[in-house]
C-alpha positions as CSV (number, residue, x, y, z in Angstrom):
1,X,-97.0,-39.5,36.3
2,X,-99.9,-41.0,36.3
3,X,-101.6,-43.0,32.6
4,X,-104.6,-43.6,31.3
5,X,-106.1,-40.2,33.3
6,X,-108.5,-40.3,29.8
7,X,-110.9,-43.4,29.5
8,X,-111.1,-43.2,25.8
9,X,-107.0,-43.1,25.5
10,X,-106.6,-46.4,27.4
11,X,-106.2,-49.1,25.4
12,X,-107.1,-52.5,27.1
13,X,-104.1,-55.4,26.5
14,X,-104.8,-58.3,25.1
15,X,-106.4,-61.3,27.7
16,X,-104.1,-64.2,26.7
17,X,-105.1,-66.5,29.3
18,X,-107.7,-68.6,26.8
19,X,-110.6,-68.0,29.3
20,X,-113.6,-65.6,27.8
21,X,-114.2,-64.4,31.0
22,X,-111.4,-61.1,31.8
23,X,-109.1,-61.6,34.8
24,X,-109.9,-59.6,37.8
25,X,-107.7,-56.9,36.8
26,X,-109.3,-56.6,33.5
27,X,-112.7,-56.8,34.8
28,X,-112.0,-53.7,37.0
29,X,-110.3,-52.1,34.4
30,X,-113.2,-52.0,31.8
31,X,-115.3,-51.0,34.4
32,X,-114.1,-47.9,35.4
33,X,-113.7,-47.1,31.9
34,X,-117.2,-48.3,31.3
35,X,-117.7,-45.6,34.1
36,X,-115.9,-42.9,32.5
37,X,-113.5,-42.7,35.7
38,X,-110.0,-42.2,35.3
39,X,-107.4,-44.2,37.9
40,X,-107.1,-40.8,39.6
41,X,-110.6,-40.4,39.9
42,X,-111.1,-44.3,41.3
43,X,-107.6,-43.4,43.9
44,X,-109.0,-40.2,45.4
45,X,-112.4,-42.2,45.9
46,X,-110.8,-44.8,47.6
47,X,-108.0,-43.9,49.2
48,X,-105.9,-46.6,47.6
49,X,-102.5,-45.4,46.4
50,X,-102.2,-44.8,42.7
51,X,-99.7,-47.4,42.0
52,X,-101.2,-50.0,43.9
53,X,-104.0,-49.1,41.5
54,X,-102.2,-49.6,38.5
55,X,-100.6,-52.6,39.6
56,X,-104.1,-54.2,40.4
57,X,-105.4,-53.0,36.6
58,X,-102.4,-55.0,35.6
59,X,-103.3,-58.3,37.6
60,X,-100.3,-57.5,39.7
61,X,-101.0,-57.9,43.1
62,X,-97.8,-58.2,45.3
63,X,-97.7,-54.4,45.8
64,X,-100.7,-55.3,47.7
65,X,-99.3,-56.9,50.8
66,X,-100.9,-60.3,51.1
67,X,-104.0,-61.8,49.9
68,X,-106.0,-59.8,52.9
69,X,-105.3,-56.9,51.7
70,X,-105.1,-57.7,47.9
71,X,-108.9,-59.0,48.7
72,X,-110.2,-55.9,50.3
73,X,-108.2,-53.9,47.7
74,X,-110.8,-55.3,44.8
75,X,-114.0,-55.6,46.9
76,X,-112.9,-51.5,47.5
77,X,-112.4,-51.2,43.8
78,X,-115.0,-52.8,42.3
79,X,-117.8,-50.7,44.3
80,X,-115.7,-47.5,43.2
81,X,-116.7,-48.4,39.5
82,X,-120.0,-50.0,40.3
83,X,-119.5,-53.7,39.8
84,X,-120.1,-56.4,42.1
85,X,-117.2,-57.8,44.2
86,X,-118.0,-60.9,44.7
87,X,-117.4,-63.0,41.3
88,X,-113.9,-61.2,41.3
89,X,-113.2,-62.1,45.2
90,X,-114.2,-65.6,44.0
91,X,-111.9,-65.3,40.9
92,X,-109.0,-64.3,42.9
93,X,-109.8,-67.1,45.2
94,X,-109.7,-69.3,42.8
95,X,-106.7,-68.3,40.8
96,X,-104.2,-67.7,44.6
97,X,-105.0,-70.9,45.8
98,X,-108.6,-70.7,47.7
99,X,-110.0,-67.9,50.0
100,X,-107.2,-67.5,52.9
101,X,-108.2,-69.4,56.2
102,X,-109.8,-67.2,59.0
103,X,-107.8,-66.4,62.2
104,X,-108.9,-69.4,64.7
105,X,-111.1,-67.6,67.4
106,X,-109.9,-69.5,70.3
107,X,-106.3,-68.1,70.1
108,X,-107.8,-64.5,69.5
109,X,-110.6,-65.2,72.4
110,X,-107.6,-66.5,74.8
111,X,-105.1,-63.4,73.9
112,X,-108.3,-60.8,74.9
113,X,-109.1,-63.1,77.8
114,X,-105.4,-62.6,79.0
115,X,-105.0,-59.2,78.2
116,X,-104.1,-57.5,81.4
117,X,-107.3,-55.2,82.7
118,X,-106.6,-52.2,83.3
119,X,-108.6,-51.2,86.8
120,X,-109.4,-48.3,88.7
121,X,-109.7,-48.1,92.2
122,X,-112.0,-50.3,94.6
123,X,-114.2,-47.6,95.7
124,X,-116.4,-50.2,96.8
125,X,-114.0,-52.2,99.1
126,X,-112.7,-49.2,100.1
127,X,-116.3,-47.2,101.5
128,X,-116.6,-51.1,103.3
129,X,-113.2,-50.4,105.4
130,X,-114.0,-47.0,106.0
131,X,-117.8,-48.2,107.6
132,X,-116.4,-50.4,109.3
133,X,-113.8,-48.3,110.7
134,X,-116.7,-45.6,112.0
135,X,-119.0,-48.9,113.4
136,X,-115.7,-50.1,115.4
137,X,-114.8,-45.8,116.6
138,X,-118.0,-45.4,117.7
139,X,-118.5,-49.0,119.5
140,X,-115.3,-48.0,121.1
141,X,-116.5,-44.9,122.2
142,X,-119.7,-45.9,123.6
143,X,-117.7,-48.5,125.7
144,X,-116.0,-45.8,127.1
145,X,-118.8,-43.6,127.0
146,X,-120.4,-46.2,129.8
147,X,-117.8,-46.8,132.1
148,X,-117.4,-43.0,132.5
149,X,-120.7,-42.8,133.0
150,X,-120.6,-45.2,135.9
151,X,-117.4,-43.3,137.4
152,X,-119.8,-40.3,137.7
153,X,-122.7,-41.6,138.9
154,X,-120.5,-42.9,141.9
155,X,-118.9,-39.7,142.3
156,X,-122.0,-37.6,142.3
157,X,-123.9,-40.0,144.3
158,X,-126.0,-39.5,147.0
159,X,-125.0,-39.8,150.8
160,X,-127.8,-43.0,151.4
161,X,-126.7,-45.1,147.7
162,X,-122.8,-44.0,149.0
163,X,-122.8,-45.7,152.6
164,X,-122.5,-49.5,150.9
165,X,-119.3,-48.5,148.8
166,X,-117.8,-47.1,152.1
167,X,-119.1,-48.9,154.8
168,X,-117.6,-52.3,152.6
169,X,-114.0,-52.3,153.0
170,X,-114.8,-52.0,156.9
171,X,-116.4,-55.5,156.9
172,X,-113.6,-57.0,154.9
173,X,-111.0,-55.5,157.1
174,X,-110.2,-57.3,160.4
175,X,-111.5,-55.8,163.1
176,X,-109.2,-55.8,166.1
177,X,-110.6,-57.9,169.1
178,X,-111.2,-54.6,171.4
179,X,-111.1,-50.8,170.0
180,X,-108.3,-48.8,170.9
181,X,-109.8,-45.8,173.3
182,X,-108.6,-42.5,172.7
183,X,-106.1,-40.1,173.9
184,X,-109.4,-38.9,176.1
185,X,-110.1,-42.0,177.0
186,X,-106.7,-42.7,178.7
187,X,-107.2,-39.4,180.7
188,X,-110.4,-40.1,182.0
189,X,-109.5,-44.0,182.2
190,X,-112.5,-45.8,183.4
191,X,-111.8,-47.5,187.2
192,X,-112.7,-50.9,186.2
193,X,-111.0,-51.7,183.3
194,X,-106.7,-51.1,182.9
195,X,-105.6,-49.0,179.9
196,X,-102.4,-48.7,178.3
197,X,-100.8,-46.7,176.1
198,X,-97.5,-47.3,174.2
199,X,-95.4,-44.6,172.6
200,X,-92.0,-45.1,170.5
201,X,-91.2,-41.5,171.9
202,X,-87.5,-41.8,171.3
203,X,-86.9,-44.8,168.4
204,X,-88.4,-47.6,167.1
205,X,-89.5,-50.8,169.0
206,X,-90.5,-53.9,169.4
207,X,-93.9,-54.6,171.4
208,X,-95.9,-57.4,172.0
209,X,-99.4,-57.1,174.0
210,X,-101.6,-59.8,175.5
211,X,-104.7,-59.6,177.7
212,X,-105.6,-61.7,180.9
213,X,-106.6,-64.9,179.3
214,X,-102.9,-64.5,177.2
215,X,-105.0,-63.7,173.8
216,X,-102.3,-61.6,171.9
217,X,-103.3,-57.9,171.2
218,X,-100.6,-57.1,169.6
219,X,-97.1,-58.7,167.9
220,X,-95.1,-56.1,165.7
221,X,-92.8,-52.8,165.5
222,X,-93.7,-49.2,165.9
223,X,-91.7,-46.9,164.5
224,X,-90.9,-43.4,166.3
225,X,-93.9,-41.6,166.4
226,X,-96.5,-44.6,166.5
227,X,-98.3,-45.4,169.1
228,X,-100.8,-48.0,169.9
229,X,-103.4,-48.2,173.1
230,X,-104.4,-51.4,174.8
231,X,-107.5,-52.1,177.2
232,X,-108.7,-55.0,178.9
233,X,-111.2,-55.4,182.0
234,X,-108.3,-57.1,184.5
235,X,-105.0,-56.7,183.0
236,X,-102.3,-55.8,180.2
237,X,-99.0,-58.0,180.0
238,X,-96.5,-56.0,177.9
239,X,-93.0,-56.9,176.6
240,X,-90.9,-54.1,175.3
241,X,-88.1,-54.8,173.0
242,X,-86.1,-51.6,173.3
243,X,-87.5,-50.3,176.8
244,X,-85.4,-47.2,176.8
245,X,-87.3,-45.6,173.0
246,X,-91.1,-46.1,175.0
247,X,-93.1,-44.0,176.4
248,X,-96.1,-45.7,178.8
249,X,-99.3,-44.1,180.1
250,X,-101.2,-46.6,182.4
251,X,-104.7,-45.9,183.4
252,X,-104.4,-41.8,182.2
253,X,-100.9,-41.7,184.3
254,X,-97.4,-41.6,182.9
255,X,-95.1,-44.1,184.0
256,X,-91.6,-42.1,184.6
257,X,-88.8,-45.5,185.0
258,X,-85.6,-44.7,183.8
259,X,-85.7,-48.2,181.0
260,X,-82.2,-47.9,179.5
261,X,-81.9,-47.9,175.6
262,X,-81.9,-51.6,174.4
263,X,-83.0,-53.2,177.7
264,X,-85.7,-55.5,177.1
265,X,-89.1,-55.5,179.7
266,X,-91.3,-57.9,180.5
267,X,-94.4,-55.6,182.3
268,X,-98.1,-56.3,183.4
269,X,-100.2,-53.7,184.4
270,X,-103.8,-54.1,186.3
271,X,-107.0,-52.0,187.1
272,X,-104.9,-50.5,190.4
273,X,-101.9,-49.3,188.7
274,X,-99.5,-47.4,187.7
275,X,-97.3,-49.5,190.1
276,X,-95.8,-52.3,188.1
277,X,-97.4,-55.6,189.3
């Protein structure tokens, strides 16, 4: 229940503290009465509970909290009932030990500096990586892009630019010393030069092949099936490693000896043959 809800009922105590000027409770006191509020009236305009109120009136000011509040409580007060604040902020200074010290800024400024920040995403560094993804795609693809485009020039090429790309390989390749005539060039075997032909008809052999001056033609193995044809303007020295697996055509003849399988022949073969020389 609530007292004094009449200004003229209240009746104001007696100041004993020997000073002619009220205490700050006093002071707002008078002045709401002066007003014609009641402490209801001053509570609902302020906000500030009715006890507290009360208490405050009465120069009581630990229901307050702490001087902060007990400050902020009068300056609130003292415009609700039309007085100035600041001779009874000074007066309560002055009688609670001095005006309370202000928070130091630095540790305030340090605990907001430290604070952690709360961030969104890096759109920024993240539209950079995706740029530079597409630059690096596309760089990729036009690398690509040009050496197909070099494959199919070559393939779709004209005969005349095509002749250097094939005729190439021939000059890096060893030529052999004479060219090897032809299966019709053994039949119609011309009369002044000797041509032979060797066939592994029946297995694989050894053969080796020089011409008159002993130049070698020819050092290696020819498996069943190969053949290889020599030529030469006096004569063809031949040595078979497995006689009986060849087959010999000298100048467009076949030669018909009965070689045994293994046996090894030393032969040489000239422009009047096919008689052994």
């Amino acid at each position: 229940m609530s007292i004094g809800n009449s200004p003229e009922d209240e009746r104001p105590f007696e100041d004993v503290s020997g000073d002619d000027r009220p205490s700050v409770g006093r002071a707002l006191q008078q002045a709401r009465i002066a007003a014609g509020l009641t402490v209801d009236d001053v509570s609902n305009a302020t906000r500030v509970r009715l006890p507290i109120v009360h208490a405050i009136e009465a120069d009581d000011f630990g229901p307050c909290g702490g001087d902060v509040y007990a400050r902020g409580h009068i300056r609130t007060l003292a415009k609700a009932v039309g007085i100035d604040p600041a001779p009874l902020l000074a007066q309560y200074d002055a009688d609670h030990g001095g005006r309370p010290a202000p928070t130091p800024a630095a540790p305030l400024f340090e605990a907001e500096r430290i604070r952690p920040e709360r961030r969104g995403p890096n759109w920024t560094a993240a539209m950079v990586a995706a740029i530079v993804a597409v630059i690096g795609f596309v760089g990729f693809t036009a690398f690509k892009g040009d050496d197909g485009g070099a494959g199919s020039v070559a393939e779709g090429a004209t005969p005349s630019t095509s002749k250097p790309a094939t005729t190439k390989p021939k000059t890096e390749k060893p030529e052999d010393p004479k060219p090897e005539p032809s299966d019709s060039a053994i039949a119609a075997a011309p009369q002044d030069k000797v041509t032979v032909q060797v066939s592994a008809a029946d297995g694989k052999s050894w053969i080796s092949a020089k011409d008159h001056n002993g130049r070698l033609l020819f050092d290696g193995l020819l498996q069943q099936g190969d053949s290889k044809t020599f030529q030469d303007s006096e004569k063809i020295n031949l040595v078979l490693g497995d006689a009986g697996a060849i087959q010999l055509y000298v100048n467009g003849k076949k030669i018909d000896d009965d070689w045994q399988p293994g046996a090894v022949e030393r032969l040489t073969y000239t422009k009047g043959d096919p008689q052994v020389g």
